[in-house]
C-alpha positions as CSV (number, residue, x, y, z in Angstrom):
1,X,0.0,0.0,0.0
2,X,1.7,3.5,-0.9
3,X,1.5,6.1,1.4
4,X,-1.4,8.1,-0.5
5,X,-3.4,5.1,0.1
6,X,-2.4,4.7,4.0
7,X,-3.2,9.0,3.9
8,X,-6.7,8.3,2.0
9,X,-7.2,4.8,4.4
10,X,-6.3,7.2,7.7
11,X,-8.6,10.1,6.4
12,X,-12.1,8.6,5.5
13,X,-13.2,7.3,9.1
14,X,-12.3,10.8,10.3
15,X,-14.3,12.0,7.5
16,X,-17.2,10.3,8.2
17,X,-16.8,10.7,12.3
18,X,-19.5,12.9,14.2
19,X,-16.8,15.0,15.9
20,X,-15.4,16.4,12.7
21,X,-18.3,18.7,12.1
22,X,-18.3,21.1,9.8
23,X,-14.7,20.6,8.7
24,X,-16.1,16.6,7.2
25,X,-16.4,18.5,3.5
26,X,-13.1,19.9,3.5
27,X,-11.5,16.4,4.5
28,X,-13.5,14.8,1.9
29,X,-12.4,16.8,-0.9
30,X,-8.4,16.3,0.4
31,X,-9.6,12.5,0.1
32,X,-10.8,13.0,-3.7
33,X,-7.6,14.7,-4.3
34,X,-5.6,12.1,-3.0
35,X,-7.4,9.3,-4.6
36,X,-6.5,11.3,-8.6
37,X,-3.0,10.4,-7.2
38,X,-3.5,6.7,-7.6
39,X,-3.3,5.2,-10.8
40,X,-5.5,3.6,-12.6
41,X,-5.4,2.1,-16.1
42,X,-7.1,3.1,-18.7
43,X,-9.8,1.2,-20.5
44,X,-9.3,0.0,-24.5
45,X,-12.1,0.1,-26.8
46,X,-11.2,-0.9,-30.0
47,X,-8.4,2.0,-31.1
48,X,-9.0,4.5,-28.1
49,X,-8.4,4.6,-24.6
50,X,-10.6,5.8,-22.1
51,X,-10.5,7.3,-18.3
52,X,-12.0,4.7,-16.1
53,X,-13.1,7.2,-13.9
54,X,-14.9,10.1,-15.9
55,X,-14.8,7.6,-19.2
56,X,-12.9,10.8,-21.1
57,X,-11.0,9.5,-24.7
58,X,-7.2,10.1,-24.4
59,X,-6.2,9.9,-27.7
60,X,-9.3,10.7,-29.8
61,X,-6.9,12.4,-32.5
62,X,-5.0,8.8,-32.6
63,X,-2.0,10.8,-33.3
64,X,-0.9,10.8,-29.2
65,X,1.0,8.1,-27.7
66,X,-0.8,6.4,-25.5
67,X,2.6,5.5,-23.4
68,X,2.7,9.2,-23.0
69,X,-0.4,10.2,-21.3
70,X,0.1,10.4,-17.6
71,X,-3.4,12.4,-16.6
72,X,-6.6,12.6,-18.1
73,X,-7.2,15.7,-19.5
74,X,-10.8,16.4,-18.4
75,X,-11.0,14.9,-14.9
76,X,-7.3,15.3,-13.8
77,X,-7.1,11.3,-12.5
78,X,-3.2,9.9,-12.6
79,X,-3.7,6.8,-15.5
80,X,-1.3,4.6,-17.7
81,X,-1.1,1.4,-19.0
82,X,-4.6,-0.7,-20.8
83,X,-7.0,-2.4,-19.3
84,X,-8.6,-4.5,-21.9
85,X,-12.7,-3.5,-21.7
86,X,-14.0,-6.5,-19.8
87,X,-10.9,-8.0,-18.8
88,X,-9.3,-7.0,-15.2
């Protein structure tokens, strides 16, 4: 487990405690940060490659390397490699 995942696995039952209060929104949205951090792989469709988070195209131009493309340009999560679609 890296240490943004220990950070996000510390953070959310503080999040979600009663005796945060008010301050439970502003922990939550340092745990959605954190979790763009940790890469995931991007989904194959035939010829393009997708964000498995917000389902964005990377390389709709199919001019970009897909072995270049470290975020996703519309949601900002950290991806790379291929995740065949319906394979893990």
């Amino acid at each position: 487990m890296s240490e943004i995942e220990q950070a996000i696995a510390y953070l959310k039952p503080i999040a979600n405690s009663a005796t945060v209060g008010t301050y439970s929104k502003h922990l939550n949205v340092a745990i959605q940060a954190l979790e763009k951090q940790v890469a995931k792989k991007m989904i194959k469709a035939y010829f393009l490659y997708s964000c498995p988070v917000c389902g964005a195209f990377q390389n709709e131009d199919k001019k970009t390397d897909i072995k270049a493309i470290n975020y996703c340009w519309k949601c900002g999560q950290k991806i790379f490699g291929i995740l065949e679609q319906g394979r893990d």
